[in-house]
C-alpha positions as CSV (number, residue, x, y, z in Angstrom):
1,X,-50.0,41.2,44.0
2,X,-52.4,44.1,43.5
3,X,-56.4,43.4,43.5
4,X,-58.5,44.8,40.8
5,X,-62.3,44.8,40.7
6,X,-63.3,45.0,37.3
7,X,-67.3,45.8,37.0
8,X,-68.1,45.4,33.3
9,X,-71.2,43.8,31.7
10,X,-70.0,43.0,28.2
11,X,-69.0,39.6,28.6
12,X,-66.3,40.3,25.2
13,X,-64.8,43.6,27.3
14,X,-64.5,42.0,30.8
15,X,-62.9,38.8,29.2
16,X,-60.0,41.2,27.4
17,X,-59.8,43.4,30.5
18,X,-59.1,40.7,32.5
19,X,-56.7,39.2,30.2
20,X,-54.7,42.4,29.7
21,X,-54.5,43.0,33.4
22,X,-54.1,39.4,34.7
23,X,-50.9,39.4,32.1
24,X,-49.3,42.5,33.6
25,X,-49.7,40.5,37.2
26,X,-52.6,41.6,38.5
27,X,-55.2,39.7,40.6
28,X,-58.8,40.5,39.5
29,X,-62.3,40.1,40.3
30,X,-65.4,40.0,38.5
31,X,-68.6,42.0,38.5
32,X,-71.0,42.4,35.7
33,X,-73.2,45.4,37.2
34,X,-72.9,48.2,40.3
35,X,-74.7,46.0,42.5
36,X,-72.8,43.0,42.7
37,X,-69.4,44.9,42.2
38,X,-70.6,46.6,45.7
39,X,-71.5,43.5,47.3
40,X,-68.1,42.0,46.4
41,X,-66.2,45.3,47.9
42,X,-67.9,45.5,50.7
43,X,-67.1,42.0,51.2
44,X,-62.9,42.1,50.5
45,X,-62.2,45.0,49.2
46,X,-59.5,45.5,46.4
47,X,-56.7,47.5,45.9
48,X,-58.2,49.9,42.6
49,X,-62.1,49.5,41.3
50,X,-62.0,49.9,37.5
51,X,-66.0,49.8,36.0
52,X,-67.9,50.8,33.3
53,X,-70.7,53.3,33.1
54,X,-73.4,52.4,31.5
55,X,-74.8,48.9,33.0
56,X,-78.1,47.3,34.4
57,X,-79.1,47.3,38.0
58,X,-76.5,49.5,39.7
59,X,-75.5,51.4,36.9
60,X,-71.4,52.8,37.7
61,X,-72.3,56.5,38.7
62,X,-74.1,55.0,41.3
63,X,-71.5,52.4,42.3
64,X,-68.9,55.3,42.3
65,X,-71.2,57.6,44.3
66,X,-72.0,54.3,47.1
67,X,-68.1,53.7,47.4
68,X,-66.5,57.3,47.4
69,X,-69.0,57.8,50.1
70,X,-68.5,54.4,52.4
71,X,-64.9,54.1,51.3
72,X,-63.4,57.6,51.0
73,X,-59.8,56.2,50.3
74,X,-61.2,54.1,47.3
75,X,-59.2,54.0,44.0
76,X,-61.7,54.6,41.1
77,X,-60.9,54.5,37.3
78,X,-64.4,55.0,35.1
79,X,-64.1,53.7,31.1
80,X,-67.2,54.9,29.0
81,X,-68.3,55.6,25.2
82,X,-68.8,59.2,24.2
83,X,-72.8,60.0,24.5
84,X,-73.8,63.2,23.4
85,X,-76.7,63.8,26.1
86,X,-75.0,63.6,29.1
87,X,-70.8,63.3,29.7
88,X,-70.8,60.6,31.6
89,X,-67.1,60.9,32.4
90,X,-67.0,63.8,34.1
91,X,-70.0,63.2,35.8
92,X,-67.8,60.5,37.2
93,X,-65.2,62.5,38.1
94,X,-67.2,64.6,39.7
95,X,-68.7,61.8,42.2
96,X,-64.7,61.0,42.8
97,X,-63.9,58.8,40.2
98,X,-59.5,59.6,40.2
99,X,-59.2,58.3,36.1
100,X,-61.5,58.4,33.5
101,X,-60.9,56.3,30.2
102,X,-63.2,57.2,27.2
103,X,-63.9,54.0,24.9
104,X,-62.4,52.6,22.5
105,X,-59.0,52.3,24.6
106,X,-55.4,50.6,24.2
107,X,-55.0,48.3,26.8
108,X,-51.5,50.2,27.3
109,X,-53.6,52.9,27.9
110,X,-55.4,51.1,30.4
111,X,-52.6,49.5,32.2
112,X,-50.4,52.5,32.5
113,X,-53.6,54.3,34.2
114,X,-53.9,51.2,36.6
115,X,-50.2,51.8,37.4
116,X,-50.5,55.3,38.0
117,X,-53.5,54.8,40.6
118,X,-51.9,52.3,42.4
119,X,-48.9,54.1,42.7
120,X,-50.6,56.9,43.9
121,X,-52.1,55.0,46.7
122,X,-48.8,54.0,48.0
């Protein structure tokens, strides 16, 4: 069975996240910020990473910068609301996130990205 860390500080979010992907027979993990979802990867890490952006402590651009550079193989997907300062997204992308998921999403949406990454990795 596949392992998910899911980094998301929105207690409502994680809890539907978790419930979409545990449903479609996934194993996941729990962090609410960037610097416990490192501390937990560093610790076992999982098969794909999927976090938020915008989040105290570690914020997710910095957890994706941390991991792409420690774990170069990592699977990244990055979820985010539009902000019109700064595109947080491609940022992302740009610090080797492999999917980027703008909020509001389908959970189809979601799952079918979490499929793809994995696949990928195989």
């Amino acid at each position: 069975m596949p392992t998910i860390l899911l980094v998301e500080d929105e207690d409502t979010h994680r809890t539907l996240i978790r419930s979409a992907l545990e449903m479609a027979d996934y194993q996941v993990r729990e962090a609410v910020n960037g610097k416990e979802a490192l501390r937990l990867y560093r610790l076992a890490p999982t098969d794909l990473v999927v976090t938020d952006i915008l989040m105290p402590e570690k914020d997710g651009l910095e957890l994706i910068w941390e991991l792409t550079r420690e774990f170069p193989e990592i699977r990244i997907i990055a979820m985010s609301e539009p902000h019109e300062s700064l595109d947080y997204l491609r940022v992302a992308q740009m610090f080797g996130a492999n999917c980027c998921l703008l909020k509001p999403f389908l959970m189809e949406t979601l799952l079918k990205a979490v499929r793809e990454e994995l696949e990928s990795d195989s």
